[in-house]
C-alpha angles and dihedrals in degrees: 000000000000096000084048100057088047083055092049090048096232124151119265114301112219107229089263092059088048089049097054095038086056091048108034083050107051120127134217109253102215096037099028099214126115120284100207115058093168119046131172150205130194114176145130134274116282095014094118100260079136087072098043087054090044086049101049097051092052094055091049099048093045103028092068135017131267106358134165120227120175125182136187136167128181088285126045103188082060098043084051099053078053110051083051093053106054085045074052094054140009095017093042082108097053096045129109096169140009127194113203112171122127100272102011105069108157133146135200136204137210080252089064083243120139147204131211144161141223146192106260093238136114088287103052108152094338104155088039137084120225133199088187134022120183119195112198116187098019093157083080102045137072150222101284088070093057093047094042093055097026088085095042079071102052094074093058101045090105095055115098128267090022147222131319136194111190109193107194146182150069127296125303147201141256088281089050097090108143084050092047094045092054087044092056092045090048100054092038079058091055091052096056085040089208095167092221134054104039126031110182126178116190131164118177142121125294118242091254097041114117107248092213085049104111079197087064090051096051084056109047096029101070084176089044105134087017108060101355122040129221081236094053086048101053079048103062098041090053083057093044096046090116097044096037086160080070108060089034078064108049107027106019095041089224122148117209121255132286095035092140143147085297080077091235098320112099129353105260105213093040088055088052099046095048094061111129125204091184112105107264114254144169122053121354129219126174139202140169148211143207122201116242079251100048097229103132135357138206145218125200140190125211117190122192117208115163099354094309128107124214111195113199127180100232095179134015118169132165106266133021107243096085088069101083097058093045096049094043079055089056100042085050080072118082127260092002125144132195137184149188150184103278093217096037100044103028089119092061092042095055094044087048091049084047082058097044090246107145108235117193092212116185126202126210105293097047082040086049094043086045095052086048097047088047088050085053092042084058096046097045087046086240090120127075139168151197112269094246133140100217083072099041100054086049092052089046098058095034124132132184128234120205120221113173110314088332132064139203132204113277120237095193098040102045117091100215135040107288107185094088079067092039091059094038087052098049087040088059104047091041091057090045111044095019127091111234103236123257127265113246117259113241121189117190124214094203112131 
């Protein structure tokens, strides 16, 4: 590897570099083609992870004739500059054109190999057929990049040594799903230990590590005294003392707690641990759900005893036009409030105020106040519920979606039916911050 990247012209690799370039690069030797068609990197800001990538698409594109790398990163102007620098500089030797107008960067090699770039959106290279796609900074991007540059792939599957999709970037947040879900495949790889299929590389701190801990650094930092000084470091934590999570994030590699199996929706084991067999009491509230396809819907009741709420799914059938009658059936009964979401259910609602059945609907941001309200009633053990698997499977798939500093649970990123929780979560914030209305007031003229 070192005499390659002489050859290549790249800057120094620190051992680390050498070591995930060996190993993300290998070949099958009976088939000769790559055995690893996914790889990737997890590592904090300013550790080199600029020059890998540098390194990787020159031997790609030199190595064999006539690849396709595309890269792309959150912001294209910048993946563009680039992508110009590095044909400016350490490829110049290698290149036969370069395009450089605004929009149609693009540059060739004697190999007949090219580079491009494209905006990191839901129509990333589509149109175009790609031996290599690199994705930088995929803790800020979503699902719709992957799935707009997973089929470019599919025509040159055939063609040796094979295609390669790089995800790459540091730690993320809880809105950072398509990186967490690769995190997670990539260290369930490491576990079987296949030697083909995944390849995945992480350093980072441990979630017990000491972030003032220069220990910790060394650890988590493979560039640190390289690229990145202990000084720089203290620095920045000083700066960050208010927003560790940030520099957990960006220089540690660190993601917050609680990102679990439920994919940045509910903490798994908190979930777990709050089941209750006891017979719900106290004041009831409903609400109910209807899946984005409308192929079941859900109603769900929250009690509140003693300042804790315990949500149970009380009926779940295919189709939602069985929703009007039941919930007419529950308002018939006195004192009793129900809600919905106000976009998903607005069918039902309409029927019910057709009907003259009073509907408490909710639109994003008390839907966003009432998701965050259920995620603190977890985590303070002042929420409990029914031990059902329509909820937990529901639990289990579920993803959240940012608007603005709240969030809301996510129809089209979650991988399972999560109306049973939507209607959990508004059941449990209705009982809690609503009023149950009044009993009507009845005089009797009797003597």
């Amino acid at each position: 590897m070192e005499s390659l990247r002489r050859a290549l012209g790249v800057p120094a690799w620190m051992p680390w570099q050498a070591d995930v370039m060996a190993t993300a690069l290998e070949v099958e030797p009976d088939t000769g083609a790559l055995a690893y068609p996914i790889v990737g990197l997890s590592v904090g800001r300013q550790e080199g992870k600029s020059s890998l990538i540098d390194a990787v698409l020159l031997l790609r594109s030199n190595a064999f004739m006539a690849q396709r790398s595309l890269y792309l990163c959150q912001d294209r102007q910048l993946a563009a500059e680039r992508l110009l620098d590095l044909a400016d500089g350490p490829a110049r030797r290698y290149v036969a054109t370069t395009v450089r107008s605004n929009g149609r960067e693009r540059v060739t090699f004697r190999t007949r190999s090219r580079w491009t770039v494209a905006a990191a959106t839901a129509k990333a290279g589509r149109g175009r057929s790609n031996d290599l796609v690199v994705v930088d900074e995929a803790a800020l991007l979503g699902w719709p990049v992957v799935d707009a540059v997973g089929p470019t792939q599919a025509a040159r599957t055939m063609f040796k040594p094979g295609t390669q999709l790089w995800v790459v970037s540091n730690a993320g947040d809880a809105t950072s799903l398509m990186f967490w879900h690769y995190t997670e495949l990539g260290r369930d790889a490491t576990l079987v230990d296949s030697g083909a299929g995944v390849a995945w590389f992480e350093w980072g701190a441990a979630d017990d590590d000491e972030r003032d801990d220069p220990a910790t650094w060394r650890a988590a930092m493979p560039s640190l005294g390289a690229t990145i000084s202990e000084t720089f470091v203290a620095t920045k934590l000083a700066e960050l003392v208010r927003e560790p999570e940030r520099f957990d994030r960006e220089y540690l590699n660190r993601w917050p707690p609680g990102m679990t199996g439920a994919g940045a929706g509910l903490d798994l084991a908190l979930w777990a641990a709050a089941v209750t067999m006891l017979e719900p009491v106290g004041r009831a509230a409903y609400a109910f759900d209807i899946a984005a396809d409308r192929s079941a819907a859900t109603i769900v009741r929250a009690t509140l005893d003693a300042g804790v709420v315990t949500v149970e799914a009380i009926d779940h059938r295919p189709g939602s036009g069985w929703v009007p009658d039941a919930v007419a059936a529950l308002v018939g009964k006195a004192g009793v409030t129900v809600a919905a979401d106000d976009l998903t259910c607005a069918g039902a609602i309409a029927e019910l105020a057709r009907r003259h059945v009073p509907v408490t609907s909710y639109g994003a941001a008390t839907i966003g106040r009432a998701c965050l309200a259920f995620d603190d009633a977890l985590h303070a053990g002042t929420l409990k519920h029914r031990d059902q698997a329509l909820l937990d499977t529901a639990v289990l798939g579920a993803r959240r979606r940012l608007f603005g500093d709240a969030w809301a649970w996510s129809r089209t990123r979650s991988t399972t039916d999560v109306a049973p929780l939507v209607a959990a979560t508004l059941a449990a914030w209705v009982v809690r911050d609503v009023p149950a209305p009044a009993r009507p007031l009845v005089l009797s003229a009797r003597p």
